[in-house]
N, C-alpha and C positions, 0 to 999 in steps of 0.2 A: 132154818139154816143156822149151825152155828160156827160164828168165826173161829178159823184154828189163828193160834198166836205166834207170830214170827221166832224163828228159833238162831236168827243171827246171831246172839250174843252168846249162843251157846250153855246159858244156866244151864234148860233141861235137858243138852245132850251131855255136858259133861257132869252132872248128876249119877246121871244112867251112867257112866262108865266109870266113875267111883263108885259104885256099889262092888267093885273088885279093888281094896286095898290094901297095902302091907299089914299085919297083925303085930307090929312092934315086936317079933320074936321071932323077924329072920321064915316066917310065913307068909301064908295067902289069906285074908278071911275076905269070905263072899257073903254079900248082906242078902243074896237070891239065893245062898244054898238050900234053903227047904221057902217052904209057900209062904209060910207065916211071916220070914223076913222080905218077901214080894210085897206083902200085903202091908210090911208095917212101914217098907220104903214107900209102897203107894200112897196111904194116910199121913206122909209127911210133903210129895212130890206131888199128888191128886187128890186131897180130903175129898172125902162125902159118897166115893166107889165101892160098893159093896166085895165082898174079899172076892178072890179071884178063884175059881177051880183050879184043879192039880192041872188041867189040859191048859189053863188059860194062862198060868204062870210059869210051865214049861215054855209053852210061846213068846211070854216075856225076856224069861232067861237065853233065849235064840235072837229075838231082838238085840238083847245086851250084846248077844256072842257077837253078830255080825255088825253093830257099833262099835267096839273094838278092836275090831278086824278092820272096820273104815280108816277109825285111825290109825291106826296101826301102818294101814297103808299111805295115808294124810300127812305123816310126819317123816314119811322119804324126802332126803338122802339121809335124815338122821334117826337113830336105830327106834325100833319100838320100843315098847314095855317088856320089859321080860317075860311075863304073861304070852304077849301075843310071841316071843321068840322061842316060844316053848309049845305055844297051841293057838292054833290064828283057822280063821276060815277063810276058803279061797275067796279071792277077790272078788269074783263071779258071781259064788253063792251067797257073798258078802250083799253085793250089788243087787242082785235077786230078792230074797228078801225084803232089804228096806223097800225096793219099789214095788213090791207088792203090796205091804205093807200100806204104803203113799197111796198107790192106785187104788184100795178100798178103801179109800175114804172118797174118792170121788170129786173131788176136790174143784169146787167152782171157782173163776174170778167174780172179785166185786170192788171195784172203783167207787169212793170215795169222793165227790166234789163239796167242797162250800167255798167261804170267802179263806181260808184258810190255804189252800191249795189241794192238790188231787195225791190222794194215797191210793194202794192197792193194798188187798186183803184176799188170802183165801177162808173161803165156807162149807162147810159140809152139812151134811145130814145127817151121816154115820153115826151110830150110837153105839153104847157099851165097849165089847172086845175091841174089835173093829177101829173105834176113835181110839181108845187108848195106844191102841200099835199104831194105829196111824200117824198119831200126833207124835208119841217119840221117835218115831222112823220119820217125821218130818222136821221136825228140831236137830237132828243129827244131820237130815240131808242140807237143812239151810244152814246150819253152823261150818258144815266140812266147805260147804259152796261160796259161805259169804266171807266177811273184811277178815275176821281172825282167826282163819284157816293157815294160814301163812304164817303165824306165830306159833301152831299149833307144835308143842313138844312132848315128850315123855320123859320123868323125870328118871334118871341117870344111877342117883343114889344107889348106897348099896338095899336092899330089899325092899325099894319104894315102887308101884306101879302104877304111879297115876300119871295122868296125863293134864298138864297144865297150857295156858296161855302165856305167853312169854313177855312181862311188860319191860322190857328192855333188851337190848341186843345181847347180851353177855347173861343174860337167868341161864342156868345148867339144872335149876333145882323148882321143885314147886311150891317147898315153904324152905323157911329157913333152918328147922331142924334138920329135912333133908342136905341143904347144904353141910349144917355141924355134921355131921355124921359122914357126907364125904371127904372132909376136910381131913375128921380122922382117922380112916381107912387109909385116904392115902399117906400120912403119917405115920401110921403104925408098920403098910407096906414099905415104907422107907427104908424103916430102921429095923426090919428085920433081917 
């Protein structure tokens, strides 16, 4: 059995949904648009996976889809990404998805005792395709579910689509360039 790693802090799921980000040219670049950039996001996100077939990394790219469709759906009442306000998967088939994804992994409990106190962990078995969607469709499910689900934003800017954690009540922006850049949109919109 081996343990999957809690995905509350959201690294690997908000990973996976930056692999869709602005192209600094008022575009979209996808780091999944062909297999090879699946593969070269894997060997930075999961070293040591042998590359993925064209079927196993369309899979992935479906996983991505319906992880940002989650949030997309996660950061109501306030707007998505452009991305998802342009092409979003139903909530449903969003939902579908990752829990099937989840459900084959199989997913055992396993309680932790020492002198330290009691943790819980999930374990599986599942190997190759299988753990790989599992375990990012379970990083997504425990990020949207756990503490920084509630923080959870999309950044605003003008042609930014990422979706950030918010560490302060007033963030609108996911780095600070994005804020430069709304600051002079709407200046530029001012004064024209």
């Amino acid at each position: 059995m081996r343990r999957l790693p809690d995905g509350a802090d959201g690294t690997t799921a908000l990973a996976l949904v930056a692999t869709i980000a602005h192209d600094g040219e008022g575009g979209v670049a996808d780091r999944f648009e062909d297999d090879a950039g699946v593969d070269a996001w894997l060997a930075e996100h999961a070293p040591g996976l042998p590359p993925r077939t064209a079927d196993e990394a369309e899979r992935l790219r479906a996983i991505r889809f319906a992880a940002r469709s989650a949030f997309a759906a996660a950061v109501a009442p306030h707007p998505a990404s452009r991305v998802e306000r342009q092409r979003r998967m139903s909530d449903a088939d969003a939902a579908r998805l990752l829990s099937d994804a989840v459900n084959a992994l199989a997913p055992v409990h396993v309680l932790d005792i020492d002198d330290t106190g009691v943790r819980r962990a999930l374990a599986t078995a599942a190997e190759g395709q299988a753990l790989l969607e599992g375990s990012l469709a379970l990083a997504v499910a425990d990020f949207l579910t756990g503490p920084l689900a509630p923080r959870l934003r999309s950044c605003q800017a003008p042609r930014c689509v990422r979706y950030f954690v918010q560490e302060h009540g007033r963030q609108q922006w996911c780095k600070a360039s994005c804020g430069n850049r709304a600051r002079v949109a709407r200046h530029a919109e001012r004064h024209r």
